[in-house]
DOMARFI-759591 format. One record per residue: z, x, y of N, C-alpha, C in turn. Coordinates in steps of 0.02 Angstrom, whole numbers, plus 50000, padded with zeros to 5 digits. Example, Ala and Ser with C-alpha at 12.3 -4.5 7.8 and 13.67 -1.06 7.14 Angstrom:
% DOMARFI-759591
503905066049716503905061549775503905066049835
503545064249888503575068449947503945064550002
//
This chain:
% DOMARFI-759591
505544959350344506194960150376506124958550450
506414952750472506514953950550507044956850576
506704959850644507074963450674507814960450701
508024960150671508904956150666508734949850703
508214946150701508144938950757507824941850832
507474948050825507284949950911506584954350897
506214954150960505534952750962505444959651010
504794962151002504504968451024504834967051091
505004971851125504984972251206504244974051228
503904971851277503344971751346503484980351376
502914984051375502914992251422502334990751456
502584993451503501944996251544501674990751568
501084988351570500534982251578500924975951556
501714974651551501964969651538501904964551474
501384966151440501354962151376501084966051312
501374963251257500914965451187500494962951172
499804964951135499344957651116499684954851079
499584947951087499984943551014500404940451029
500884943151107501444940951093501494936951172
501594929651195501704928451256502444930251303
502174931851363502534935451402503124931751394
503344925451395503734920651406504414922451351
504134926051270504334922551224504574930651216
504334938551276504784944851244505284943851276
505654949851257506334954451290506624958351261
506864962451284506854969651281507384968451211
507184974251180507744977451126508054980951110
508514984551090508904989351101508444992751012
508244999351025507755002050965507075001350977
506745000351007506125000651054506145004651100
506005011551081505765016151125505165017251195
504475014851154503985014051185503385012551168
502975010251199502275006651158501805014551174
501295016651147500875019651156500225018951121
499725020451167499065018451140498525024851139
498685028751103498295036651102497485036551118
497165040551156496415040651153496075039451074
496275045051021495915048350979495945040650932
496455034150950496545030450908496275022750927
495615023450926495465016950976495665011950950
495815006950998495714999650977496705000050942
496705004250947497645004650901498225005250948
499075001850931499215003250991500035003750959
500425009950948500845011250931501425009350954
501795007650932502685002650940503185006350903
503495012650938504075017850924504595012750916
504875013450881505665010050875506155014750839
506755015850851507185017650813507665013950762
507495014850686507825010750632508485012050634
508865006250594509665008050597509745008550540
509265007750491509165009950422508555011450408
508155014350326507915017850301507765012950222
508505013150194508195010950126508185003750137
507814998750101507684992550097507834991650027
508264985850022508274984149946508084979249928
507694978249873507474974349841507604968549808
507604959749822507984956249801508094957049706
508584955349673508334955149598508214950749588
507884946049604507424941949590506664944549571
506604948249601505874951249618505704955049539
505084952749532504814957949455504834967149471
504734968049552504434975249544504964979549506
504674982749472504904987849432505484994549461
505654990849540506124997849579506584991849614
507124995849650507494990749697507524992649752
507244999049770507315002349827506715003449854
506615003749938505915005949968506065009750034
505625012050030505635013650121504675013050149
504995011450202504335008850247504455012050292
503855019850324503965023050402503675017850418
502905013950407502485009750460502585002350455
502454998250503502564992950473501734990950531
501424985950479500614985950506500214991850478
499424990350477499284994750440498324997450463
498355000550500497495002750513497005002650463
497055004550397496825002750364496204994950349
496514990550380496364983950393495964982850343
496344982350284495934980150216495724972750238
495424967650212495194961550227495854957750172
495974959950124496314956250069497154958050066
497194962650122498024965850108498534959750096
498874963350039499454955250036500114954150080
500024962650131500684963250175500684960750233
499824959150254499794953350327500164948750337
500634944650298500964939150328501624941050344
501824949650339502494952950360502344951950425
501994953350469501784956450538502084947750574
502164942450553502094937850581502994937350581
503224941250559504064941950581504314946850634
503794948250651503784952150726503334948850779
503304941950767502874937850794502334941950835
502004943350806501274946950796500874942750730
500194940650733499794939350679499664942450623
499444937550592499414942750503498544946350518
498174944050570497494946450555497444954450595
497084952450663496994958350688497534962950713
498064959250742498774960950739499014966650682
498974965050657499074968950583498694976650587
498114973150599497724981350582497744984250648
498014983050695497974987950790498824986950806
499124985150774499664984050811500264986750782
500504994350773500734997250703501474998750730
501934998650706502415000650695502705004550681
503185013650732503285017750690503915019250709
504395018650637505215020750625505265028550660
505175031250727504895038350729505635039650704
506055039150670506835041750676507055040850596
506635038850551506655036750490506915040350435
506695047150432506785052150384507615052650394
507855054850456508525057650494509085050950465
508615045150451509345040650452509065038650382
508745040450332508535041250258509005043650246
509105051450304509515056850257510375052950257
510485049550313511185048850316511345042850270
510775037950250510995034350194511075037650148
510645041450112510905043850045511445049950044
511745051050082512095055350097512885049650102
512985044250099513335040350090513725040250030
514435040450018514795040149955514545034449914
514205029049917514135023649876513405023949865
512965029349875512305026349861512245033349770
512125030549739511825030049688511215034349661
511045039249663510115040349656510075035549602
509265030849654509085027349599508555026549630
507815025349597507245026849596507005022549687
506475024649722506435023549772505685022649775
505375017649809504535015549796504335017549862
503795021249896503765022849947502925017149949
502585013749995502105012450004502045003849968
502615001449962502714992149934502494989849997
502504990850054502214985550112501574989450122
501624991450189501254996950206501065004550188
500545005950198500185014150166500475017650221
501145023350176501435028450213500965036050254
500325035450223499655039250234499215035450275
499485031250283498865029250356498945035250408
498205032850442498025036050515498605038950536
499125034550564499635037450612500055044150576
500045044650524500405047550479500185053150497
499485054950534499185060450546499535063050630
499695057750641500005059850724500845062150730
501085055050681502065054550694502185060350615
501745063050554502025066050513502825066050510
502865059750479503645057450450503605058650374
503035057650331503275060050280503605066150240
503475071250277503845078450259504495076350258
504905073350333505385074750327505815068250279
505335063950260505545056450198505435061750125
504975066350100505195071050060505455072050029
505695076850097506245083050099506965078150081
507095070650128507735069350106507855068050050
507255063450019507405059449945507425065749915
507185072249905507445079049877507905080749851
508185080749921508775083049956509305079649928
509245072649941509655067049895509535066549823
509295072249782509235068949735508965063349682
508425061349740508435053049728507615054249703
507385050849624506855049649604506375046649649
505595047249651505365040949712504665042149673
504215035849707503665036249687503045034549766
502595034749739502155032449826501765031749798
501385026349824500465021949820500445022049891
499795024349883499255025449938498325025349952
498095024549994497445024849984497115031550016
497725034950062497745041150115497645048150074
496905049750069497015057750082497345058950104
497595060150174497935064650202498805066750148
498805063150105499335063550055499395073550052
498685075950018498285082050032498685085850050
499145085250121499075090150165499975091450134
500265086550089501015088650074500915087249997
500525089849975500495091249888501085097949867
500835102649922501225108649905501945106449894
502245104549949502975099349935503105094649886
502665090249893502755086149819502905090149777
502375096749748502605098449712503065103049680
503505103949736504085108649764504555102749728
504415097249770505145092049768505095087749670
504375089649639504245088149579504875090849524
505045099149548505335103349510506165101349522
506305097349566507105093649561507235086049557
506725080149576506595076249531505975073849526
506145065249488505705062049477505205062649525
504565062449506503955059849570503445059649522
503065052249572502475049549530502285046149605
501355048749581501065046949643500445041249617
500295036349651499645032649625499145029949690
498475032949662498005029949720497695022749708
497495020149768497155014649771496565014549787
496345011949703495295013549745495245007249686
494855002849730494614995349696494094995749721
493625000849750492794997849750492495004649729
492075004849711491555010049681490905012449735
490565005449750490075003549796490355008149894
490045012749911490255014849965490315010850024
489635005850022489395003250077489934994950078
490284994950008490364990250007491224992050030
491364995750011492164998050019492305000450085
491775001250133491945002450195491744993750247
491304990550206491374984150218492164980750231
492404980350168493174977550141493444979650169
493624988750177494294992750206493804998050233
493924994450304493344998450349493815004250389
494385003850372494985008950413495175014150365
495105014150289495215017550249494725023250220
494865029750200494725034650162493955030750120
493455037650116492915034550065493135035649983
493055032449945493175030149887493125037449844
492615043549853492375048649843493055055449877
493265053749914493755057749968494625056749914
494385049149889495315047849866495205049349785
494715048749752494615052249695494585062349698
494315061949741494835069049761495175072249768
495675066449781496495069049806496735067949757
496555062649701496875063249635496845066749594
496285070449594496045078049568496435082549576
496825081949672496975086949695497735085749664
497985080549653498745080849642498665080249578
498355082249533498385084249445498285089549469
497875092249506497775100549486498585103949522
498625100049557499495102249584499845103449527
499935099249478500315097249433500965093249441
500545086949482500875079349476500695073949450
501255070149424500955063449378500535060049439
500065055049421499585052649464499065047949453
499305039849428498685037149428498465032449454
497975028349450497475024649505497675016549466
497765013449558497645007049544497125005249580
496815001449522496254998049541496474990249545
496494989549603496954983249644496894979849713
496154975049725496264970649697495454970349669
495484969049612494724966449581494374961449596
494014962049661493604954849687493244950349632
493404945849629492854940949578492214939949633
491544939649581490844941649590490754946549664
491134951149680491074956249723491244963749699
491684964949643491884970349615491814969849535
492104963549506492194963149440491554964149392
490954965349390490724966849358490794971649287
490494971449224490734976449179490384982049209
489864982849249489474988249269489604990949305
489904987249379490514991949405491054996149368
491244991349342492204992849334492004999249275
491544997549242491355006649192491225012049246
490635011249297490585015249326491295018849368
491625012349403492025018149438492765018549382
492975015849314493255021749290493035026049263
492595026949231492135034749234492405039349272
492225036649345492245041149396493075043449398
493505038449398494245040949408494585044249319
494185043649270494315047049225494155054549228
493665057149274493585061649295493965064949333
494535062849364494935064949394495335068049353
495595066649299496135067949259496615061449302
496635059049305496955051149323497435049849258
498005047949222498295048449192498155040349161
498175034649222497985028249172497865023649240
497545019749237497365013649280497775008149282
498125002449325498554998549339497704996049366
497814986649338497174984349368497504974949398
497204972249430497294965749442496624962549511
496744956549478496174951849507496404949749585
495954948849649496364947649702496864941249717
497464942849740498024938949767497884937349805
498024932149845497884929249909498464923949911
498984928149948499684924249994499434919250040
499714914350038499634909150092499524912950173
499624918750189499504919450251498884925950269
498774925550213498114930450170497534927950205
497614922650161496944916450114496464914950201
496754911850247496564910050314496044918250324
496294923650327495984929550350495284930650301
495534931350271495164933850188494504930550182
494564922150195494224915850209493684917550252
493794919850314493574921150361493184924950355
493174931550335492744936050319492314935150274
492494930150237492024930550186491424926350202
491624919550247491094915650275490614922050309
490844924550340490364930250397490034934250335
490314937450266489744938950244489564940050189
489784934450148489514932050104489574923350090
489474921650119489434913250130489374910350077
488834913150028488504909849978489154908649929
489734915549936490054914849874490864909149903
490974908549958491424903449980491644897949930
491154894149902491174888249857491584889949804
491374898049765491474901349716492274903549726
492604905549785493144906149789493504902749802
493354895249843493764889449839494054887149761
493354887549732493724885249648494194888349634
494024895749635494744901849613495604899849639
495304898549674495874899449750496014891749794
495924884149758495894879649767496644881249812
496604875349865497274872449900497664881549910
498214878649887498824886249934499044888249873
498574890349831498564894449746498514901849778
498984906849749498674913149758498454916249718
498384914749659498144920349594497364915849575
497044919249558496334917049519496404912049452
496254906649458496094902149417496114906849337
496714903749299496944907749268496474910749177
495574905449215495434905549133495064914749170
494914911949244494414921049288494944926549251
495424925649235496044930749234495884934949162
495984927749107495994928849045495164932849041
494744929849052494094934149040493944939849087
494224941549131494214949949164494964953949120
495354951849074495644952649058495334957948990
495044952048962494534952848896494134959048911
493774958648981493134965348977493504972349008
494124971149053494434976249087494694980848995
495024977548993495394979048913495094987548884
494694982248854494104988148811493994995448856
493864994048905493424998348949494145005248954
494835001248978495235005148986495375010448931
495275008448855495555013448814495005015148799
494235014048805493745017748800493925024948838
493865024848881493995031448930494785031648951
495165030648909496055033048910496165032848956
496185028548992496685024549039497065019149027
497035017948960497805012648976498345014548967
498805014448961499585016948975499915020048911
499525017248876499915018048793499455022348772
498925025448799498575031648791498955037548797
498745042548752499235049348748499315052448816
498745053448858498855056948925499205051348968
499325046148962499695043048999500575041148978
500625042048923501215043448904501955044848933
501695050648997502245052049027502505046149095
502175039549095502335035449139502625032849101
502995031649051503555027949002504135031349044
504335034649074504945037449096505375032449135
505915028749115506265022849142506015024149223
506175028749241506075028949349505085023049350
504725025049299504115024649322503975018749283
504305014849245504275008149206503915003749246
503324999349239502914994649252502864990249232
502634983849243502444978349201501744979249185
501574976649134500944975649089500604974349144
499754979049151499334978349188499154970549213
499304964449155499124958449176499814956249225
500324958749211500754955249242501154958849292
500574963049332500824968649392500784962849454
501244963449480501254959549533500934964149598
500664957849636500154961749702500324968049737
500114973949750500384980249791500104978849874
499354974749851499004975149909498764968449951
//
């Protein structure tokens, strides 16, 4: 979404990174830039929204029509995120831009509440975490999700949230307050097993051990809750020896069922993604040009069919696929999905 055709305003020191002095000016909803000690290298962009819900074209496969986004950018700084090429409608970059340069609706919840509080809105299911992770870092400073909650609650209004954020943790109690008047379904994101390797990839994010935790922690709450494993690196994650090991590990959670897919790479991805991978793993470059020939974003579709073949098995070995009895209760129209092969990118 751009900002109606208008560009960050310049505080303080006169410029944003990213953005030449020539090309800001001021906006009306731009509060103030701030760059906190405790948050190095990060540099926060307050704005006040004039809305809340985002709707979804119907064109689009996802399974909801509604979203809300408090952040826009994301600390996290996964290497593969598929929401980097949003940041470049705030003419800011999809790379480092992205992961230091965050965006926060501080006014979001307050004008949530006055949309659905509107004679024409509808409760109808609401996706929290389609761009950006509503549990990132900042989430620990601006805590907007209580009061995003409390409204969809309040309103009535079913919702769901993907995240990779412990800090989810700290409003389980509420979730599961707001569980007992409606819909809610929560799902984590853990695609690496390997520690050393998952702080490699998503060096801004939660350890892999910390978010299988929190999924523990929101079953023992008594909330629906399961894991996508999203995106499945070819020859970096996909192994059968991985992918047993870490669902093992998230079957242990009481995890209800796994959502899985091979990595996406958006045309404004692929340049970043590229990059990193020369720096460190070079050898396999060749290996992902084939996948990922020219401005293709999905994996060469025979890689698909055969991680297809070994993911399969493994899932209803240890009852995680969807049509498994403990997963059952994600059939509920609000929580309807497409077939694990044909989930379109989250990340």
């Amino acid at each position: 979404m751009r900002w109606s055709g208008q560009q960050l305003a310049a505080t303080a020191d006169g410029s944003l990174p990213g953005l030449g002095l020539a090309q800001v000016a001021p906006i009306p909803g731009h509060l103030r830039t701030v760059r906190p000690p405790e948050f190095a290298g990060i540099t926060f962009h307050e704005v006040v929204a004039k809305s809340a819900l985002n709707r979804v074209p119907e064109a689009s496969p996802m399974p909801f029509r509604w979203t809300v986004n408090p952040y826009r950018g994301c600390s996290h700084a996964c290497v593969y995120c598929f929401a980097r090429g949003s940041h470049r409608y705030l003419d800011l970059d999809a790379g480092r831009d992205f992961d230091s340069q965050i965006i926060v609706k501080v006014n979001v919840a307050e004008v949530l509440r006055r949309d659905l509080a509107k004679p024409s809105w509808e409760p109808e299911h609401v996706a929290l975490g389609t761009n950006t992770d509503p549990y990132q870092r900042a989430e620990g400073r601006y805590r907007l999700m209580p009061g995003i909650i409390r409204a969809l609650t309040d309103g009535r209004t079913p919702f769901s949230m993907l995240t990779k954020g412990t800090l989810l943790r700290r409003d389980l109690p509420l979730l599961a307050e707001a569980n007992e008047r409606v819909r809610v379904h929560l799902s984590m994101s853990i695609a690496i097993g390997d520690p050393t390797l998952q702080q490699l990839i998503e060096p801004g994010t939660p350890s892999t051990a910390a978010r299988l935790a929190t999924v523990a922690a929101a079953r023992e709450a008594g909330l629906d809750c399961d894991v996508f494993v999203m995106p499945i690196l070819p020859f970096l994650t996909d192994s059968t020896s991985q992918l047993r090991g870490l669902f093992g590990q998230i079957r242990d959670t009481g995890a209800q069922s796994v959502v899985y897919g091979a990595l996406h790479l958006r045309e404004h991805v692929k340049p970043w993604f590229f990059a990193w991978l020369e720096r460190e793993y070079p050898e396999l470059v060749p290996r992902y040009r084939a996948l990922y020939p020219g401005r293709t974003s999905q994996a060469d579709r025979a890689y698909r069919a055969e991680l297809a073949d070994r993911v399969r098995p493994l899932l209803r070995e240890y009852r995680l696929d969807r049509t498994s009895d403990r997963s059952r209760g994600l059939a509920h129209p609000d929580h309807a999905a497409p077939s694990p092969q044909a989930t379109p990118p989250l990340f």
